[in-house]
PDB file of the backbone (N, CA, C, O) and the ligand in Angstrom, with CONECT records:
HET     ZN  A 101       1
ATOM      1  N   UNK A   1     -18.535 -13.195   3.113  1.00  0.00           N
ATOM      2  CA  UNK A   1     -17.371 -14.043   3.383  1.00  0.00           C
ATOM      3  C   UNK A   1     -16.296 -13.237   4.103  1.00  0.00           C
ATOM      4  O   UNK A   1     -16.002 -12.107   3.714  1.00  0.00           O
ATOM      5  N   UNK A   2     -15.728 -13.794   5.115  1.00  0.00           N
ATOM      6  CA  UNK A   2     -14.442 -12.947   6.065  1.00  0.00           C
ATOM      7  C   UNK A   2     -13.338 -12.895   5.117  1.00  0.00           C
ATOM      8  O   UNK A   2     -12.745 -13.748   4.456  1.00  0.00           O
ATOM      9  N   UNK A   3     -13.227 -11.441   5.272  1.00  0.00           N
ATOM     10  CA  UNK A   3     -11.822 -11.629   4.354  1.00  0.00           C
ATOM     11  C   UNK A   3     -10.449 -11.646   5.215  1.00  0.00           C
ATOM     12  O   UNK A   3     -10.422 -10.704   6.007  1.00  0.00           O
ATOM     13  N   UNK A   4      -9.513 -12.323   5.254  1.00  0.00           N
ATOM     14  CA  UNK A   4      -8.454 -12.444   5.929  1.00  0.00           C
ATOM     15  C   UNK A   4      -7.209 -11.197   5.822  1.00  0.00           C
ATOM     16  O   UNK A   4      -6.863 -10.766   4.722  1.00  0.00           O
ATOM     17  N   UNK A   5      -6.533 -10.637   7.268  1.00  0.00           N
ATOM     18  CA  UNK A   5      -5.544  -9.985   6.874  1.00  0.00           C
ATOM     19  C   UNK A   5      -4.500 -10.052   6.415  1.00  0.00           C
ATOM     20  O   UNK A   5      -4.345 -11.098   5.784  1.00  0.00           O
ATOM     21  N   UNK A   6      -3.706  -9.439   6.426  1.00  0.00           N
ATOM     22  CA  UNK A   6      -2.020 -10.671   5.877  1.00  0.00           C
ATOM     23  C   UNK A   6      -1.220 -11.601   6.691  1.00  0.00           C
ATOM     24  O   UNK A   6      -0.506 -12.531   6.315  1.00  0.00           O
ATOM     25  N   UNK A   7      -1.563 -11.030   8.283  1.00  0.00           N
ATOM     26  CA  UNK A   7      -1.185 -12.288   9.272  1.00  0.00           C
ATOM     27  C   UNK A   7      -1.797 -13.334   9.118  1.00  0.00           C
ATOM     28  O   UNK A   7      -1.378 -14.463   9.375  1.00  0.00           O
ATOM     29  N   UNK A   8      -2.859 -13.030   8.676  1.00  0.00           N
ATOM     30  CA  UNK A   8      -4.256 -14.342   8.767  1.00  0.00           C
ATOM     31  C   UNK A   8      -3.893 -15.381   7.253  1.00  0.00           C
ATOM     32  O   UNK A   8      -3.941 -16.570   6.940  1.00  0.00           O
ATOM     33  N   UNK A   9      -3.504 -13.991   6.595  1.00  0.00           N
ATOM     34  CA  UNK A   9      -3.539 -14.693   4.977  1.00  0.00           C
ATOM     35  C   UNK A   9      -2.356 -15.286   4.969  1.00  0.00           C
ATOM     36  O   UNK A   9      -2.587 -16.322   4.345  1.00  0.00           O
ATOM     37  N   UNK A  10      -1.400 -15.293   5.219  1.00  0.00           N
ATOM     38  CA  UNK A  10       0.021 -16.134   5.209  1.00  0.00           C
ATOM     39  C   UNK A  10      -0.482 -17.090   5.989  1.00  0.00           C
ATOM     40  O   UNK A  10      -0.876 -18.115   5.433  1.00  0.00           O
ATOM     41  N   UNK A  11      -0.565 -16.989   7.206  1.00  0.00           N
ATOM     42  CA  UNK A  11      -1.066 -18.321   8.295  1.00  0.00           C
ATOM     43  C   UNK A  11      -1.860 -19.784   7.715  1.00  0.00           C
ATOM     44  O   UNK A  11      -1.591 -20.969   7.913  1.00  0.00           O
ATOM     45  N   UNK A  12      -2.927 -19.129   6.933  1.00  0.00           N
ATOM     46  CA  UNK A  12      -4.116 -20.059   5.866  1.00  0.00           C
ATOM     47  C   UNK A  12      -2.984 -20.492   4.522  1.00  0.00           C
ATOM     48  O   UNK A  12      -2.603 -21.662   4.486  1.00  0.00           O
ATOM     49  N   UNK A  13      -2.630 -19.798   3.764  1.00  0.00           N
ATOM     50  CA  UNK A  13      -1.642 -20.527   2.934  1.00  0.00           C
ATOM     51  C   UNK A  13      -0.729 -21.202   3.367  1.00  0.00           C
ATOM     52  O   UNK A  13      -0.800 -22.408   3.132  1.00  0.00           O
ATOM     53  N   UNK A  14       0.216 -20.793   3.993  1.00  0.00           N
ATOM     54  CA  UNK A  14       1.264 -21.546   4.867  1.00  0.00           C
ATOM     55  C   UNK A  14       1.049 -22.567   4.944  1.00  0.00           C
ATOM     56  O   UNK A  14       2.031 -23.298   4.815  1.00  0.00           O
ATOM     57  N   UNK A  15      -0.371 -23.284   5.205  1.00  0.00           N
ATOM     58  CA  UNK A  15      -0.782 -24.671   5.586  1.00  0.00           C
ATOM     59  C   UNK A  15      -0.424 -25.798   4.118  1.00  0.00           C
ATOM     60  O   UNK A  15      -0.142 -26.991   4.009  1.00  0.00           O
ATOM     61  N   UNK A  16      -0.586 -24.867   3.337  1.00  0.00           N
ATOM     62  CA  UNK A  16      -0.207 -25.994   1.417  1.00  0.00           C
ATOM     63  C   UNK A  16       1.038 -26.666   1.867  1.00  0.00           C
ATOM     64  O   UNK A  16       1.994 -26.186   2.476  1.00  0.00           O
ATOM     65  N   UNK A  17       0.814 -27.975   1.407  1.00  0.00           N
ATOM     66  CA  UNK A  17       1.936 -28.647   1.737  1.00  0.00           C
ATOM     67  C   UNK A  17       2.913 -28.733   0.533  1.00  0.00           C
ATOM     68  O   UNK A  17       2.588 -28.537  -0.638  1.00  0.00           O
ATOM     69  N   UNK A  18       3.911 -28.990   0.890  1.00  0.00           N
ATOM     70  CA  UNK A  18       5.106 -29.342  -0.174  1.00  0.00           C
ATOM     71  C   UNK A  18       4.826 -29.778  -1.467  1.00  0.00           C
ATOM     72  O   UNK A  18       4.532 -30.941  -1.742  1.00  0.00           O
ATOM     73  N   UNK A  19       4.924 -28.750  -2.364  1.00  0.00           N
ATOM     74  CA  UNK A  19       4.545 -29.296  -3.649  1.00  0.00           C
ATOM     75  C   UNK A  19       4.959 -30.882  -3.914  1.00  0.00           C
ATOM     76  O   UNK A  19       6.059 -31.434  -3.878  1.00  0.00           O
ATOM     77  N   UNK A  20       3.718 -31.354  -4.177  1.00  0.00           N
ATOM     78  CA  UNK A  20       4.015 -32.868  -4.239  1.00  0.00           C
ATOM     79  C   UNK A  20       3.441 -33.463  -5.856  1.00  0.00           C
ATOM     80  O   UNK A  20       2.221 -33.618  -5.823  1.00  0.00           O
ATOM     81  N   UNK A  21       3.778 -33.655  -6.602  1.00  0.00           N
ATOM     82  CA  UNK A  21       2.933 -33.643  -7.889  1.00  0.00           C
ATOM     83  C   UNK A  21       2.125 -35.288  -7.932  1.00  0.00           C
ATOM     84  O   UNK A  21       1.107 -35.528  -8.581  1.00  0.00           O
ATOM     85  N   UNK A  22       2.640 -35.967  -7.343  1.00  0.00           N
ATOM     86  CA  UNK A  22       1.513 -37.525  -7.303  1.00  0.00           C
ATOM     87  C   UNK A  22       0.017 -36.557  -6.414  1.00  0.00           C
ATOM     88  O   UNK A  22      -1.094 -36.457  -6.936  1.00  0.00           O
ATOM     89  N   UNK A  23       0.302 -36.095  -5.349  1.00  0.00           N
ATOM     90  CA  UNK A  23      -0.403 -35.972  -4.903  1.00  0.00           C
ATOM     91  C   UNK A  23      -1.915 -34.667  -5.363  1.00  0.00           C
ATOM     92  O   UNK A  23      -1.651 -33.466  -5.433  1.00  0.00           O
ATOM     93  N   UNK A  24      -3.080 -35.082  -5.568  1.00  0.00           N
ATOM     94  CA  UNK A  24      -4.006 -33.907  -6.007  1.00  0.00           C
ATOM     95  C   UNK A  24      -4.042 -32.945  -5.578  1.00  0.00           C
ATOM     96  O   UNK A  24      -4.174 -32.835  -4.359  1.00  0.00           O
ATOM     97  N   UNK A  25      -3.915 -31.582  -6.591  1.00  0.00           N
ATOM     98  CA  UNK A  25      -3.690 -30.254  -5.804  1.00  0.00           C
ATOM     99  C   UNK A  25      -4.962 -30.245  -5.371  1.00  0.00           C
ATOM    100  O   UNK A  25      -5.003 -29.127  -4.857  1.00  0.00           O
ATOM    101  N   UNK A  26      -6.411 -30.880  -5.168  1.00  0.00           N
ATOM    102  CA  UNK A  26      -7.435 -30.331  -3.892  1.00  0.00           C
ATOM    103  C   UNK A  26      -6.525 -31.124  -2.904  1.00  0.00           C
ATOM    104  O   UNK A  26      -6.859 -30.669  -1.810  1.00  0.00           O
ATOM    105  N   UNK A  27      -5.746 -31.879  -2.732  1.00  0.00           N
ATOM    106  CA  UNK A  27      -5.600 -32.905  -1.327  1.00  0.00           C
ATOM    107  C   UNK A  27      -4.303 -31.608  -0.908  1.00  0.00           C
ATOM    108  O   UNK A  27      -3.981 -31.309   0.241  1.00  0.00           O
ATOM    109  N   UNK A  28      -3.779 -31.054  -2.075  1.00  0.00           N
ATOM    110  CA  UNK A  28      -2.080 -30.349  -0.794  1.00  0.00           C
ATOM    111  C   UNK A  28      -3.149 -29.240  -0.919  1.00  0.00           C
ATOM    112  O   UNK A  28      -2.847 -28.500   0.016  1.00  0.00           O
ATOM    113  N   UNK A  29      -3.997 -28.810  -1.401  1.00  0.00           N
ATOM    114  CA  UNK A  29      -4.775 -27.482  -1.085  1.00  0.00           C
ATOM    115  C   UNK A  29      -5.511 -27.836   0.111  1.00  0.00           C
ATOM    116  O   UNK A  29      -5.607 -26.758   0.698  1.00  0.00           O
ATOM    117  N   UNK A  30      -6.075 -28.700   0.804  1.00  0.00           N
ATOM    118  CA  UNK A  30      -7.081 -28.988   1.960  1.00  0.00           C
ATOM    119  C   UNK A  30      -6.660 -28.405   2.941  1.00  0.00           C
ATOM    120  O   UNK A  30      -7.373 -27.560   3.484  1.00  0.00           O
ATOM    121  N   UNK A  31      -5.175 -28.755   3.508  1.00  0.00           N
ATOM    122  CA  UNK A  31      -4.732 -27.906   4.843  1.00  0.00           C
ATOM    123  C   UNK A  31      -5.545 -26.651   5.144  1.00  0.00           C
ATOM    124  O   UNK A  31      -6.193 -26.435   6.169  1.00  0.00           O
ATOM    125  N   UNK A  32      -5.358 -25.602   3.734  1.00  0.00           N
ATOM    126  CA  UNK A  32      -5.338 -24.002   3.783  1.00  0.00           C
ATOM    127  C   UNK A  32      -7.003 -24.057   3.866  1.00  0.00           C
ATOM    128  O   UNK A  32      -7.481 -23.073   4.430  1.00  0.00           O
ATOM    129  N   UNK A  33      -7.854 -24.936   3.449  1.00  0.00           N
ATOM    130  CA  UNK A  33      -9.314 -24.941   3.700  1.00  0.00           C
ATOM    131  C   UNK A  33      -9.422 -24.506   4.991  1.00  0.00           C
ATOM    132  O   UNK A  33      -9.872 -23.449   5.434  1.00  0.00           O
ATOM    133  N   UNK A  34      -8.627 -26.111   5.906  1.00  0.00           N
ATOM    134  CA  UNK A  34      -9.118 -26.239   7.168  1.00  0.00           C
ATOM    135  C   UNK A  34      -8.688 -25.030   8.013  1.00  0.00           C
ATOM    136  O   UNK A  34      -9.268 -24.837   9.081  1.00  0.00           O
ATOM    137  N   UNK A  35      -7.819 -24.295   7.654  1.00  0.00           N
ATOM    138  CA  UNK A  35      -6.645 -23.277   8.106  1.00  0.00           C
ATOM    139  C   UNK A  35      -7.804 -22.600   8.120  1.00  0.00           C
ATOM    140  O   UNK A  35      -8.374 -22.295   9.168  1.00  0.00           O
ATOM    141  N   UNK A  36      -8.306 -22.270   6.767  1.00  0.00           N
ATOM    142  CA  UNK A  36      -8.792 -21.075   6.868  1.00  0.00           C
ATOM    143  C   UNK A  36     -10.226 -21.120   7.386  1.00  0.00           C
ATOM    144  O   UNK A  36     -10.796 -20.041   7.224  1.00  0.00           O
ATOM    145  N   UNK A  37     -10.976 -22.073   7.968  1.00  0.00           N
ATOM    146  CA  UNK A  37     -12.181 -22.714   8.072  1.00  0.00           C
ATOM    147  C   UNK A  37     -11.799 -22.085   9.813  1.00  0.00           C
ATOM    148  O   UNK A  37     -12.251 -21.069  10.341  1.00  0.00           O
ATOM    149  N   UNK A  38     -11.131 -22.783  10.213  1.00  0.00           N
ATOM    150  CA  UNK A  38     -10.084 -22.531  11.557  1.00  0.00           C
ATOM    151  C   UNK A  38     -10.606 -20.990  11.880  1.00  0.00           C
ATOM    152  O   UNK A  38     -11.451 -20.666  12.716  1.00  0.00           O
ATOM    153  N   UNK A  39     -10.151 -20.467  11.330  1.00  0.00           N
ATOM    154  CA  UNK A  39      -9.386 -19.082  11.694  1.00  0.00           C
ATOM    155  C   UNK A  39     -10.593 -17.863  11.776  1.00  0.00           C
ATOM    156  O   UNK A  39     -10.659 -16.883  12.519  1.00  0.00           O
ATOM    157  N   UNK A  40     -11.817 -18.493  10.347  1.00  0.00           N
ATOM    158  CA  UNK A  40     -12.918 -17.602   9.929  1.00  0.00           C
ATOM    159  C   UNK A  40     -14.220 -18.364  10.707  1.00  0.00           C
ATOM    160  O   UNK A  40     -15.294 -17.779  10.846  1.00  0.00           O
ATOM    161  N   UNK A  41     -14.006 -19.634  11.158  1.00  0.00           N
ATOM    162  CA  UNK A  41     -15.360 -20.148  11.637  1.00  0.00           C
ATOM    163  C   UNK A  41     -16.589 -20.743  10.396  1.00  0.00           C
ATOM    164  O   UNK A  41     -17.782 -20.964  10.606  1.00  0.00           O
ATOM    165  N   UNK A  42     -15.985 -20.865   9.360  1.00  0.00           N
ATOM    166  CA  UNK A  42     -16.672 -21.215   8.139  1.00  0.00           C
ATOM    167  C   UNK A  42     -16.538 -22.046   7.587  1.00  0.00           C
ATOM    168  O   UNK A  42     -15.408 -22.417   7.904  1.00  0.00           O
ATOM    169  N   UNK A  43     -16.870 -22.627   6.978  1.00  0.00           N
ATOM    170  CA  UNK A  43     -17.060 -24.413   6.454  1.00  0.00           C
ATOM    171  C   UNK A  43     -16.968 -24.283   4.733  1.00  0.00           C
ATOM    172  O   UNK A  43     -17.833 -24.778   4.010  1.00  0.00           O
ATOM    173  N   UNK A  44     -16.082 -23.727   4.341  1.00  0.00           N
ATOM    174  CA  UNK A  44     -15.484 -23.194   2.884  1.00  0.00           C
ATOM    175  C   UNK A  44     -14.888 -24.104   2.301  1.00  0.00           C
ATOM    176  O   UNK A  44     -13.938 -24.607   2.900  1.00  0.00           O
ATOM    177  N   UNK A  45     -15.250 -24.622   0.931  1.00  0.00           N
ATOM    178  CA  UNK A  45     -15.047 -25.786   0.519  1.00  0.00           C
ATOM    179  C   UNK A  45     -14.109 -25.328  -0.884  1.00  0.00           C
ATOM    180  O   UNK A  45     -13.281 -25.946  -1.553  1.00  0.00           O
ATOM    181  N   UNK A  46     -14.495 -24.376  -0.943  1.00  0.00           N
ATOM    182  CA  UNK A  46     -13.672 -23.614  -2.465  1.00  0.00           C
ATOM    183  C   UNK A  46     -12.273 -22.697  -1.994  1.00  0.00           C
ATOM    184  O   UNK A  46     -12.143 -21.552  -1.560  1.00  0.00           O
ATOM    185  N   UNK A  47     -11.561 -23.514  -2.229  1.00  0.00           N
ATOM    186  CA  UNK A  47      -9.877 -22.796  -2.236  1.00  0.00           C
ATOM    187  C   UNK A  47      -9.819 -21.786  -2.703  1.00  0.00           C
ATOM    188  O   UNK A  47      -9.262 -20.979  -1.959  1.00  0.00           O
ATOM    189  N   UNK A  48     -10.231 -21.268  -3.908  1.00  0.00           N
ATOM    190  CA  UNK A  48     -10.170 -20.234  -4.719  1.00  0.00           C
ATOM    191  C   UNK A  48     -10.688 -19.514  -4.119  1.00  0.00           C
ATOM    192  O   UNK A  48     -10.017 -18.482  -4.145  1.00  0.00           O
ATOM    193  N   UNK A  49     -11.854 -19.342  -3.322  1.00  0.00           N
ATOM    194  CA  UNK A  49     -12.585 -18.449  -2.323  1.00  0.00           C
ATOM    195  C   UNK A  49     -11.652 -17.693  -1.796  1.00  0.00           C
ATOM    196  O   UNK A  49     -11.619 -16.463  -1.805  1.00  0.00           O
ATOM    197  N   UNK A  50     -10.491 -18.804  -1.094  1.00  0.00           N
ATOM    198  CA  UNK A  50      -9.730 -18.148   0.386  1.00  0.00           C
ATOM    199  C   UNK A  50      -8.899 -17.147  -0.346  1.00  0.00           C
ATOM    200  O   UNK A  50      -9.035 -15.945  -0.114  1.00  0.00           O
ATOM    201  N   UNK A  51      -7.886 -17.682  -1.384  1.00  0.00           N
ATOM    202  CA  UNK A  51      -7.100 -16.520  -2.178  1.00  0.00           C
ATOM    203  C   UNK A  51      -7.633 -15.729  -2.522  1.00  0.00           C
ATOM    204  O   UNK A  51      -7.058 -14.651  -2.370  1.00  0.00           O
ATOM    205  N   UNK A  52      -9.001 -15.677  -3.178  1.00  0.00           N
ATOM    206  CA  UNK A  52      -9.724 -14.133  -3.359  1.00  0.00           C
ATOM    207  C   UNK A  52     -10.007 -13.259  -2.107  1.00  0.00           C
ATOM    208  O   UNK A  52     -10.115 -12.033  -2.124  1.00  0.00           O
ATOM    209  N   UNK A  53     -10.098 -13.967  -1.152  1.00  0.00           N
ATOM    210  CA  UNK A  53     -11.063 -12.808   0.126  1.00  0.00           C
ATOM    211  C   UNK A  53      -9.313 -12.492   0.889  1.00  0.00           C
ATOM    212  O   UNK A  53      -9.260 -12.183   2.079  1.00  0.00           O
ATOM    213  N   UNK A  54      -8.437 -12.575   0.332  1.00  0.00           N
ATOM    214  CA  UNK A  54      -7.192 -11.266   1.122  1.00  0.00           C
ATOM    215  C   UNK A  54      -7.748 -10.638   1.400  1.00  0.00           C
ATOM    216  O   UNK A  54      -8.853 -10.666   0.858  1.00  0.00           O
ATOM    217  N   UNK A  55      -7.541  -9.691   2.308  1.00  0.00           N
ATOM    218  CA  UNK A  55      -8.498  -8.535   2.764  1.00  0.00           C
ATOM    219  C   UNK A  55      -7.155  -7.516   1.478  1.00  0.00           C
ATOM    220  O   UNK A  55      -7.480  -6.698   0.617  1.00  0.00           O
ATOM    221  N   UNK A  56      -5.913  -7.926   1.777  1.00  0.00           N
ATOM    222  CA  UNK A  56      -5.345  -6.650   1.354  1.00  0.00           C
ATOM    223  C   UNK A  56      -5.207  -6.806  -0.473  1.00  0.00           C
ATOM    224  O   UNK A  56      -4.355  -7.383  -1.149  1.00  0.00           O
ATOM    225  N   UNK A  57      -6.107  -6.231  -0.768  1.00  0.00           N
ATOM    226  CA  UNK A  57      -6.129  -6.188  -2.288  1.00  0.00           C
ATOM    227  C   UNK A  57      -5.363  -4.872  -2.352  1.00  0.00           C
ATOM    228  O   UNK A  57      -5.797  -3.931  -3.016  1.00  0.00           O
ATOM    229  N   UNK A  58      -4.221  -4.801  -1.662  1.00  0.00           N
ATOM    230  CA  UNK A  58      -3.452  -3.269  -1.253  1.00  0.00           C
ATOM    231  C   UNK A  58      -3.053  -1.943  -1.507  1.00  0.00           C
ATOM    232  O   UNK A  58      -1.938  -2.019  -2.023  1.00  0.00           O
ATOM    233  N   UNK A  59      -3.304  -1.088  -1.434  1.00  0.00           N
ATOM    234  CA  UNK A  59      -2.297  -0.050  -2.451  1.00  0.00           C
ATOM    235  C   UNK A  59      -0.716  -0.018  -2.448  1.00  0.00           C
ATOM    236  O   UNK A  59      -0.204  -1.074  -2.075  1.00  0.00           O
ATOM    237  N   UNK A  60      -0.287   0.486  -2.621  1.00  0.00           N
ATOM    238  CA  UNK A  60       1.111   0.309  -2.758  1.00  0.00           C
ATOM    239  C   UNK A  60       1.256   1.090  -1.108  1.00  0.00           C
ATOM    240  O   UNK A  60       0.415   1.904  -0.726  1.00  0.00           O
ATOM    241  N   UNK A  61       2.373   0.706  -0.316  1.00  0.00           N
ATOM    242  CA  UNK A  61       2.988   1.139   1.068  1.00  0.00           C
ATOM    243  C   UNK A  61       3.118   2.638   1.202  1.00  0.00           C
ATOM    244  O   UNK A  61       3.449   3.323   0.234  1.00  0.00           O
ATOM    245  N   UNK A  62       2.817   3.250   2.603  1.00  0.00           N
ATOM    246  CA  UNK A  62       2.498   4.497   2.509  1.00  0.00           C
ATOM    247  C   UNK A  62       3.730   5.340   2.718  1.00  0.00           C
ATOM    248  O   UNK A  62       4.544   5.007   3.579  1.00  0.00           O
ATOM    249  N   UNK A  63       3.894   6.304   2.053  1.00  0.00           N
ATOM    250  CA  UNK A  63       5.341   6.754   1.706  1.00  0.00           C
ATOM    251  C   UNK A  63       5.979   7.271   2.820  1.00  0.00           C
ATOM    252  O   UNK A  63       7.164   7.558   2.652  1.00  0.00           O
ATOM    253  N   UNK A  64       5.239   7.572   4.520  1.00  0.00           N
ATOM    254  CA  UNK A  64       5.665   7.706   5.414  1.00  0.00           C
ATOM    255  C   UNK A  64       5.874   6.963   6.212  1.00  0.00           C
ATOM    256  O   UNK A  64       6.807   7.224   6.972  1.00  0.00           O
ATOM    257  N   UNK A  65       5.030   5.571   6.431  1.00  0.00           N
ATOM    258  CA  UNK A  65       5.260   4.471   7.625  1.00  0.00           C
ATOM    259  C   UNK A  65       6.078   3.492   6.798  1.00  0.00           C
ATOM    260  O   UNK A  65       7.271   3.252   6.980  1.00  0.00           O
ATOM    261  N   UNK A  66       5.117   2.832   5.652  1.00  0.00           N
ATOM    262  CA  UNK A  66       5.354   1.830   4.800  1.00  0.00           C
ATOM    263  C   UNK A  66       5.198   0.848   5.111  1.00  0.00           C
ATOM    264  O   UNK A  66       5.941  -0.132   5.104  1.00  0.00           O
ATOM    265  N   UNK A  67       3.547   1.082   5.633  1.00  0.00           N
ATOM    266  CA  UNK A  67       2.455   0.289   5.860  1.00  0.00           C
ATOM    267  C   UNK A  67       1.502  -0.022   4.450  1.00  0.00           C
ATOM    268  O   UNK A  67       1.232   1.046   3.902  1.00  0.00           O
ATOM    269  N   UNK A  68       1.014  -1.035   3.838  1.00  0.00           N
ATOM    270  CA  UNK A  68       0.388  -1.031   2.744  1.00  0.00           C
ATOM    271  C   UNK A  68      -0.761  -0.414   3.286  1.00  0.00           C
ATOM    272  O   UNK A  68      -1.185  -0.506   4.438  1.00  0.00           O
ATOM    273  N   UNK A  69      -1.371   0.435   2.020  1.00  0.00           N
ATOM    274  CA  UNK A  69      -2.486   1.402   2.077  1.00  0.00           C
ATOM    275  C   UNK A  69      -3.469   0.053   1.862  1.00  0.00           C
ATOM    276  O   UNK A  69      -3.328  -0.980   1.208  1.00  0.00           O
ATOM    277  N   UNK A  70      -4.594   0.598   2.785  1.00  0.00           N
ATOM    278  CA  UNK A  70      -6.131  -0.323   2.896  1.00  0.00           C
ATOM    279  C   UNK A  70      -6.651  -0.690   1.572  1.00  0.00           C
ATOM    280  O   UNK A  70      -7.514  -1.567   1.540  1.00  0.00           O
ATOM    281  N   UNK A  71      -6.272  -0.172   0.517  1.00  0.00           N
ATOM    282  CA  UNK A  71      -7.261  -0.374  -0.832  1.00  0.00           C
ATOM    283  C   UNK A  71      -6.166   0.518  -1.807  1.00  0.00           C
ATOM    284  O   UNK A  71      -5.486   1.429  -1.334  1.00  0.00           O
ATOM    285  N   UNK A  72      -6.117   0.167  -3.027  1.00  0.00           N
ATOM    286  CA  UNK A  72      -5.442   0.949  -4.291  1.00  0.00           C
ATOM    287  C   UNK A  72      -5.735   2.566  -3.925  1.00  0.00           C
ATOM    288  O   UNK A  72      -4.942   3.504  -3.852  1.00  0.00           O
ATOM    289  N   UNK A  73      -6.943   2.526  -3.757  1.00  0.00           N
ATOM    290  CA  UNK A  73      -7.479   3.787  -3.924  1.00  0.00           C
ATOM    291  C   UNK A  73      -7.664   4.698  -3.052  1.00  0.00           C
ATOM    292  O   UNK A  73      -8.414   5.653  -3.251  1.00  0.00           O
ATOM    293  N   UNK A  74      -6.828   4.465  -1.696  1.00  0.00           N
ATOM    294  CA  UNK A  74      -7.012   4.982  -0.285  1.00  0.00           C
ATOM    295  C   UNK A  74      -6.441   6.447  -0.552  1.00  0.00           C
ATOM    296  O   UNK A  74      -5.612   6.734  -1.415  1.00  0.00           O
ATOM    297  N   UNK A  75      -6.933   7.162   0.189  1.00  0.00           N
ATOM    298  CA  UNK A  75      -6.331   8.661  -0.056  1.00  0.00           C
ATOM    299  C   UNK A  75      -5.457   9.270   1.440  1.00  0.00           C
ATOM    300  O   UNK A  75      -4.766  10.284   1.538  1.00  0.00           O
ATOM    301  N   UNK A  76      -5.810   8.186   2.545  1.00  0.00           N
ATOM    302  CA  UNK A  76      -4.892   8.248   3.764  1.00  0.00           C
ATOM    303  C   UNK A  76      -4.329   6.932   4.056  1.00  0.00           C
ATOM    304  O   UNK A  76      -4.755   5.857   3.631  1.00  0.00           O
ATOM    305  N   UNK A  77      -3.237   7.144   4.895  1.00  0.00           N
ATOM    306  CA  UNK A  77      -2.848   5.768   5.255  1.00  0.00           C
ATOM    307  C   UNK A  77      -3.877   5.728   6.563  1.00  0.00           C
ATOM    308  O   UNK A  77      -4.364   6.529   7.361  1.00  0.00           O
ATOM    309  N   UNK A  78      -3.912   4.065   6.245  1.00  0.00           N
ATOM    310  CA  UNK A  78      -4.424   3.825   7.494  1.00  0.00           C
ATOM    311  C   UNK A  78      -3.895   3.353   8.878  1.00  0.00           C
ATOM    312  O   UNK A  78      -4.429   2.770   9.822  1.00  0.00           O
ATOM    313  N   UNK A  79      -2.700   3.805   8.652  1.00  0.00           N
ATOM    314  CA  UNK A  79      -1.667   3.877  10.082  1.00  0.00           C
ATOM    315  C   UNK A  79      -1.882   5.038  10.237  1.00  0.00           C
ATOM    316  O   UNK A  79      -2.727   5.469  11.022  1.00  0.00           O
ATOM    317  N   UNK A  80      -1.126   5.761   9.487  1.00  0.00           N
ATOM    318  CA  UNK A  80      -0.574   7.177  10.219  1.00  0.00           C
ATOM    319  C   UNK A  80      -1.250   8.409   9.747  1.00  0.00           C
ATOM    320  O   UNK A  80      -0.797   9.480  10.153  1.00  0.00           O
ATOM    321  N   UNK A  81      -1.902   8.410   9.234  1.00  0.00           N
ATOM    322  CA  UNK A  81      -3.212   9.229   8.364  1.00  0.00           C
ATOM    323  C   UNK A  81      -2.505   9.896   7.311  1.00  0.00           C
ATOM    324  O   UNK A  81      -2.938  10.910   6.765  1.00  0.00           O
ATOM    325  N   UNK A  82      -1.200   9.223   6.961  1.00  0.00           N
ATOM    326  CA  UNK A  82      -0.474  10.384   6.173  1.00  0.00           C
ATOM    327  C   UNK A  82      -1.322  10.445   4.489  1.00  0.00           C
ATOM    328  O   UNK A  82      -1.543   9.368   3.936  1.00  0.00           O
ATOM    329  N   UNK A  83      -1.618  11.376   3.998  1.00  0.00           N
ATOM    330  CA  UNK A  83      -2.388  11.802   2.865  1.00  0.00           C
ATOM    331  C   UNK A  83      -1.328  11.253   1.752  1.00  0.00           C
ATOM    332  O   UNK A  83      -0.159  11.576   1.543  1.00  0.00           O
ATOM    333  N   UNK A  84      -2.131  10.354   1.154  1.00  0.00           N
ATOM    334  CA  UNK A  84      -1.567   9.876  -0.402  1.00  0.00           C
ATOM    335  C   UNK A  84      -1.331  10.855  -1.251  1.00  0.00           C
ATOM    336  O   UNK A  84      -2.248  11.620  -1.549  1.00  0.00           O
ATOM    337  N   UNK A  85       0.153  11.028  -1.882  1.00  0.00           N
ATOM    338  CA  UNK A  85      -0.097  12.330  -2.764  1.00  0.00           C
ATOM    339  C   UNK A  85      -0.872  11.882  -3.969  1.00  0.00           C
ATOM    340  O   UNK A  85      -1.859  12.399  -4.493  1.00  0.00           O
ATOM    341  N   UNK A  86      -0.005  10.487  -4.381  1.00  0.00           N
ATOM    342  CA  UNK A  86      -0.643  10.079  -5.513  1.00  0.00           C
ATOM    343  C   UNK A  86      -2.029   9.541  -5.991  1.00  0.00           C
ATOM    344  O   UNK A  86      -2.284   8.930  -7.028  1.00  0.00           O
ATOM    345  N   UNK A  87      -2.922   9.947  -4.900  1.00  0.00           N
ATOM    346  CA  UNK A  87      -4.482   9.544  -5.162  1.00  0.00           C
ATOM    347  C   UNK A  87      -4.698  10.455  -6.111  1.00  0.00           C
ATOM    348  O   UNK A  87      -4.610  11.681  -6.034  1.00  0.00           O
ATOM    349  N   UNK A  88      -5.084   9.544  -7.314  1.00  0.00           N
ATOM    350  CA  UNK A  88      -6.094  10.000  -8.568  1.00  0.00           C
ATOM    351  C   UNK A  88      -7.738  10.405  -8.289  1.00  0.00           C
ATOM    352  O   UNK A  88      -8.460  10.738  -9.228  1.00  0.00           O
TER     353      UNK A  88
HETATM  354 ZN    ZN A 101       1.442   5.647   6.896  1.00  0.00          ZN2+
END
């Protein structure tokens, strides 16, 4: 499954419409389907899918750019190669 970046991942949520409570959260969730169906070329029927596949499951921002690190567990940034001190 494509996982989306954070331009991508705001873009696909963004699409939820106005919390509407008559209306069924699959019907204000559909936009972010098609959004994200859009964007990945995939025919994804499970919402819950799209919020799981963020690509940035992030580490915390890198203490020199303050760019979020690729993964919790990154030991460089992946901007600026600056070395995580705090990698365990
Ligand atoms: Zn950096």
């Amino acid at each position: 499954m494509p996982m989306l970046d954070d331009d991508e991942f705001r873009s696909v949520t963004g699409k939820r419409l106005l919390k509407d409570t008559k209306m069924p959260l699959r019907e204000q969730l559909a936009p972010v389907l098609k959004e994200y169906n859009r964007v990945t070329g995939r025919c994804e029927t499970n919402v819950n899918a799209v919020y799981h596949h963020r690509l940035s499951m992030y580490g915390p921002p890198c203490a020199k750019c303050g760019k979020p690190l690729r993964t919790p567990r990154a030991k460089l940034c992946g901007s600026c190669m600056h070395p995580v001190e705090s990698a365990a």
